[in-house]
N, C-alpha and C positions, 0 to 999 in steps of 0.2 A: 465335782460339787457345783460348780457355777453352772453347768448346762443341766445339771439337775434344778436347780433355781429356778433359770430359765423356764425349764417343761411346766414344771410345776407353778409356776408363778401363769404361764400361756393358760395353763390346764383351767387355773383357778378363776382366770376372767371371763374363759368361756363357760362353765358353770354358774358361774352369779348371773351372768348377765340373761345366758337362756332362761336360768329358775325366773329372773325379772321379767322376760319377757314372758314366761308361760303364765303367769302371777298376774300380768295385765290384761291380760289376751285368753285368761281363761272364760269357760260360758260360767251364767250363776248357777251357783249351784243345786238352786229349784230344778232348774233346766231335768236334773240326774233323776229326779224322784222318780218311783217307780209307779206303775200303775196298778196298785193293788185291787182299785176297786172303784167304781163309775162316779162316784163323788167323793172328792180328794179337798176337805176345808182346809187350810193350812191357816185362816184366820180363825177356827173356831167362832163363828158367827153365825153356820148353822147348826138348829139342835138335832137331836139323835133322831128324834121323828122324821124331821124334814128329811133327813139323808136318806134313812131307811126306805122310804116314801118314793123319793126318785129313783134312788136305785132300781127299785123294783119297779118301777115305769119305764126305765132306761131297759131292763133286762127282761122286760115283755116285750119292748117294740123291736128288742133285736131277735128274741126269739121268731118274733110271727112274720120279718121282715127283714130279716137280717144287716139290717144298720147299727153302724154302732156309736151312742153317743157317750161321750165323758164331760163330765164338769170339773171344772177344778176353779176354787179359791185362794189367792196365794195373795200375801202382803204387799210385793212390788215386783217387779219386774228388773229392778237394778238400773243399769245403763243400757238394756237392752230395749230397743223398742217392742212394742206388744205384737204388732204384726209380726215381728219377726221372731220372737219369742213361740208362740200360736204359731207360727209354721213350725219349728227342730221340735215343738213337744207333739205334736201329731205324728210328724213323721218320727220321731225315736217311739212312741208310742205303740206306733204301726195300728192305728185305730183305723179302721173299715176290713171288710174282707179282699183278701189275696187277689190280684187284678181284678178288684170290682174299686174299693177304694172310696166306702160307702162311709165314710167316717165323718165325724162334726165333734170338735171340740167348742167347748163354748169356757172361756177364761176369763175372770173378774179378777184385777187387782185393785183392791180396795182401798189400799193407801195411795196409789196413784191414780183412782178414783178414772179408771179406763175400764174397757171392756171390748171383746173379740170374739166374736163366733168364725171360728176358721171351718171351713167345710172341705171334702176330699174332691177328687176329681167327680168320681162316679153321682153328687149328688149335688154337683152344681146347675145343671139343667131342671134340680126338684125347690133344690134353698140356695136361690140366685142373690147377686150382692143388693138388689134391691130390698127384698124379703129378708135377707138378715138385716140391712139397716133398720126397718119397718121392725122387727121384736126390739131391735136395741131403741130405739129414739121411742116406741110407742107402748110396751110391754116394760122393759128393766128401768132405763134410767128415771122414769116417773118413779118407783116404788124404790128404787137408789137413794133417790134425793128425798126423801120421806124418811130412808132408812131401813126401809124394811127390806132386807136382801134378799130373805127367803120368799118371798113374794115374787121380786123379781124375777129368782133364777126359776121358780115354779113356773110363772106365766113363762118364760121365754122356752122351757122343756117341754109342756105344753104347746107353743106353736111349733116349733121344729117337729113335735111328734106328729103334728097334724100335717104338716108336711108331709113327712119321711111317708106318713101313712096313705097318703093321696099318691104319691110317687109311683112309676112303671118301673120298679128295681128285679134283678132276677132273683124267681124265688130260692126261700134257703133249701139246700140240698139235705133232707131228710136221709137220702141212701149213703151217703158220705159217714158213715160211721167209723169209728174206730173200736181199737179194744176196749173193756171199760176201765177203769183205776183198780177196781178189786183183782179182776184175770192179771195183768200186767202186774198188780203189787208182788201180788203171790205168785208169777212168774222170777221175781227177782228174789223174792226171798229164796224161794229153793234153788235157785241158782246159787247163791250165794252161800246155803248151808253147804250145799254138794259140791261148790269148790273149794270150801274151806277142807269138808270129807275126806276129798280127794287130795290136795294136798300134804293133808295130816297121815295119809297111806291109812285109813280107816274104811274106806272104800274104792272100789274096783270099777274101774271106770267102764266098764260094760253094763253094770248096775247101775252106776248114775245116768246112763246114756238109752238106760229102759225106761228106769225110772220118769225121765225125763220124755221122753216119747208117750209114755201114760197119760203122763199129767196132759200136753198138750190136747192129745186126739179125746179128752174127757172134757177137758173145757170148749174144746170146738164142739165137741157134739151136744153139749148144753145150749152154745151160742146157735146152734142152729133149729134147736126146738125150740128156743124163743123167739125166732126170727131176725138174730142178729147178723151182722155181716160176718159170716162164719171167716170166708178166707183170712180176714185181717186177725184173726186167732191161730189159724196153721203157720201165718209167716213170722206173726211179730215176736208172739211166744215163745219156743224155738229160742227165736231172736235174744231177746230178752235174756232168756235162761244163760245161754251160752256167753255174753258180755259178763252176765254178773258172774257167774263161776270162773271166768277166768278173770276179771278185777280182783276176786278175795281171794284165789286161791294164788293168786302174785302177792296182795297183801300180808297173805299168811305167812310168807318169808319173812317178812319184816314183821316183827311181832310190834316193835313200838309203833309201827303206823300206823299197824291193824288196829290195836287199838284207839290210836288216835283218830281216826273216823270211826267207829265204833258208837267213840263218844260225841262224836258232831254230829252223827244218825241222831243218839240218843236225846242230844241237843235240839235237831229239829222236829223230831218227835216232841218233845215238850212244849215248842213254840206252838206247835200244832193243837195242842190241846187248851191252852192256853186261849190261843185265836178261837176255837170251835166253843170253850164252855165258860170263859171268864171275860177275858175283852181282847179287842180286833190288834194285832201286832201287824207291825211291816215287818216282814220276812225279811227285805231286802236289807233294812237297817239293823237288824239283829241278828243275821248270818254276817253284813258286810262287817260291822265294826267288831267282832272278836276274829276275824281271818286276816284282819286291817291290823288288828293289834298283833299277830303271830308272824304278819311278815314284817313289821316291825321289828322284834322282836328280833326276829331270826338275822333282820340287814346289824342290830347293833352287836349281836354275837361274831356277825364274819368281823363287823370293825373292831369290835374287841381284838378277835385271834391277828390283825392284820396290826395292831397298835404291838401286841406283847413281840410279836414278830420283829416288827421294827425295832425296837427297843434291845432285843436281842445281837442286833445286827450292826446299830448303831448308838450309843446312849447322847451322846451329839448330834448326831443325823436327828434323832428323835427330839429331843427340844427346838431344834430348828423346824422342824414339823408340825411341832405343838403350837410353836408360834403363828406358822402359818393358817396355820386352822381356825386361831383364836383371832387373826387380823379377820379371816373370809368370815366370821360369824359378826367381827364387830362391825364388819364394812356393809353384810345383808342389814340386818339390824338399823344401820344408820340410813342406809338407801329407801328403804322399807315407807319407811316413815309413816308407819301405821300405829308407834306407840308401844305397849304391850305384845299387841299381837305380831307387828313389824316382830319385834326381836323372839318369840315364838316360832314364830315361821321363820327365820331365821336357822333354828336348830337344827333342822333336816340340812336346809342348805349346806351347811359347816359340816356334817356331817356325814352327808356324801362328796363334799369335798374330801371330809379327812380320808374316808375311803382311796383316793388318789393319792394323795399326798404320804399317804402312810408306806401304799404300795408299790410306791417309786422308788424307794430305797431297799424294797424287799424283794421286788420283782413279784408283788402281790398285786399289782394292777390289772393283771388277767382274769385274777379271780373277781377282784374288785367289777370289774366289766361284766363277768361272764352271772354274779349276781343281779345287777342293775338291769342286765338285760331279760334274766328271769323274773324281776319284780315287775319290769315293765311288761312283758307279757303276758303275766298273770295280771296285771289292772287293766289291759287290753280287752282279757277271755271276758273280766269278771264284768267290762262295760258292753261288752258283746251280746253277752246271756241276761242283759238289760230287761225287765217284763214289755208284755207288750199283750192285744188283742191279737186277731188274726191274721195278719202279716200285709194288711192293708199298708195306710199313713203316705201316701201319694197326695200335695195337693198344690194347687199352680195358686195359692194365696186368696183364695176366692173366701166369701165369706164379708164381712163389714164388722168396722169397728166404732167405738164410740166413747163419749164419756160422758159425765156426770156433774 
């Protein structure tokens, strides 16, 4: 019992203290937003015109020039400085194209009454640091200081595009095609019935494997009488077909999973309509926070099964347990010293404490581990698969900054 104390007590100050450390030392959580789309207001300051307007200025000049700008409005920047901030959101971003690097973000924090056009590498010899000071000092913070935002960030879209457009950039690659969404959709789908098929023993895999040969050399030979880049439909399709048949027909073993994506399709299908006929959704916050709640979810079931455990094992080991859990939640809580939300955020802390704590005396610490290291992996994949432009977001800080 005492070297169990010990581990346990060891255990407990290296989880407070990392949770603290990662709690000080985290970026803001602006930083994560995703880029759905070329003008990102987070102050609600511009109206729906004015965005519409840019956007589709922003999504001509990268059409016929392939540069890509974004705007974004956000309330503050935190403790982070704006230059530095305007560089992690470009490069997480990945705004410009794939070693060209043709990217310009232009950032307004409004409550910290600053401002930063960060430009990418490929387009610092077009919007050099003098020329961006020159929109900021003579274009934005005059109509800033008036008030009028939309004005500003107009005028300043406006000269960068007059740049970008005078600029010796390589042109965009017109042969560079891909499949298009419709081939590829309907590539997965029948993938996906014909592995379901085939799993269920309702069909014969030399059928699905004609069938599947059909389809493809029918949609290449359509892409090829429209002039499309045929090859990329003989490999990807194919391709396509074969992942998805064999993800669902693995699923179809498991009928509760099947279903459970099934219904997340289902779910993103909705979003999608949603977004197309009623009004614009972030995918990324309405996929992330019900996945966010299910692994939640899923971490307080294993702590459940690892507390009844415990209690099984020991009904004293376990109150001494409890105790400790309820010190680690009042000791986060009090460290915190954020109030409310100090002892909120607190709850996890305790929590994946109690995870150890529970599992010490059951010899559930394995599992405990071997969960946490799947939660942390899947927040890893999920910041990974972060949106982004075309895999540009290279930039050595160039660009000027200003305020108001």
């Amino acid at each position: 019992m005492r070297q169990f104390l010990r581990q346990s007590a060891l255990g407990l100050l290296v989880m407070v203290f990392t949770a603290l450390a990662l709690a000080e030392t985290a970026p803001p959580e602006l930083a994560n937003v995703a880029l759905n789309q070329r003008v990102i207001d987070l102050t609600h300051t511009l109206d729906t015109a004015t965005q519409e307007r840019l956007s589709a200025q922003l999504a001509d000049l990268e059409q016929r020039k392939g540069a890509q700008i974004a705007v974004m409005l956000l309330p503050s920047t935190g403790d982070t400085d704006i230059e530095a901030f305007a560089t992690q959101l470009l490069r997480a971003w990945k705004l410009g194209r794939k070693g060209i690097d043709d990217g310009i973000l232009l950032l307004v924090a409004k409550n910290d009454r600053t401002v930063k056009i960060e430009v990418g590498y490929g387009l610092e010899g077009v919007v050099t640091d003098l020329l961006s000071h020159r929109i900021i000092t003579e274009q934005m913070t005059p109509a800033f200081r008036q008030g009028d935002y939309a004005a500003g960030v107009q005028h300043a879209v406006d000269a960068l595009s007059v740049l970008v457009e005078g600029g010796d950039l390589p042109a965009v690659d017109d042969t560079r095609e891909t499949v298009d969404e419709s081939a590829a959709l309907l590539a997965l789908i029948f993938g996906a019935v014909g592995g379901v098929l085939l799993a269920s023993g309702k069909l014969h895999w030399r059928r699905g494997l004609i069938a599947a040969l059909g389809l493809s050399v029918l949609l290449t030979a359509l892409a090829a009488i429209n002039g499309k880049a045929w090859p990329f439909y003989l490999l990807a399709l194919p391709f396509c077909m074969s992942i998805s048949a064999a993800i669902f027909g693995a699923l179809w073993q498991a009928r509760v999973v099947f279903y459970c994506v099934l219904g997340l399709m289902a779910y993103s299908v909705g979003l999608g309509l949603v977004d197309h006929y009623l009004t614009q959704v972030s995918f990324m916050n309405w996929l992330a926070w019900p996945l966010a709640a299910l692994v939640v979810l899923g971490l307080y079931l294993i702590l459940f099964a690892v507390m009844k455990a415990a209690w099984k094992h020991s009904r004293l080991g376990f109150c001494v347990q409890s105790a400790m859990v309820l010190g680690v939640y009042g000791a986060a809580g009090y460290m915190l010293e954020m109030g409310l939300d100090g002892w909120l955020f607190a709850l996890p802390i305790s929590s994946f404490a109690a995870l150890f704590i529970y599992g010490q005396g059951t010899g559930g610490s394995s599992s405990g581990s071997s969960s946490s290291d799947r939660s942390s992996s899947s927040s890893s994949s999920s910041s990974s698969s972060g949106g982004g432009f075309s895999g540009g977001g290279s930039s050595g800080g160039g660009g000027a900054s200003g305020s108001w």
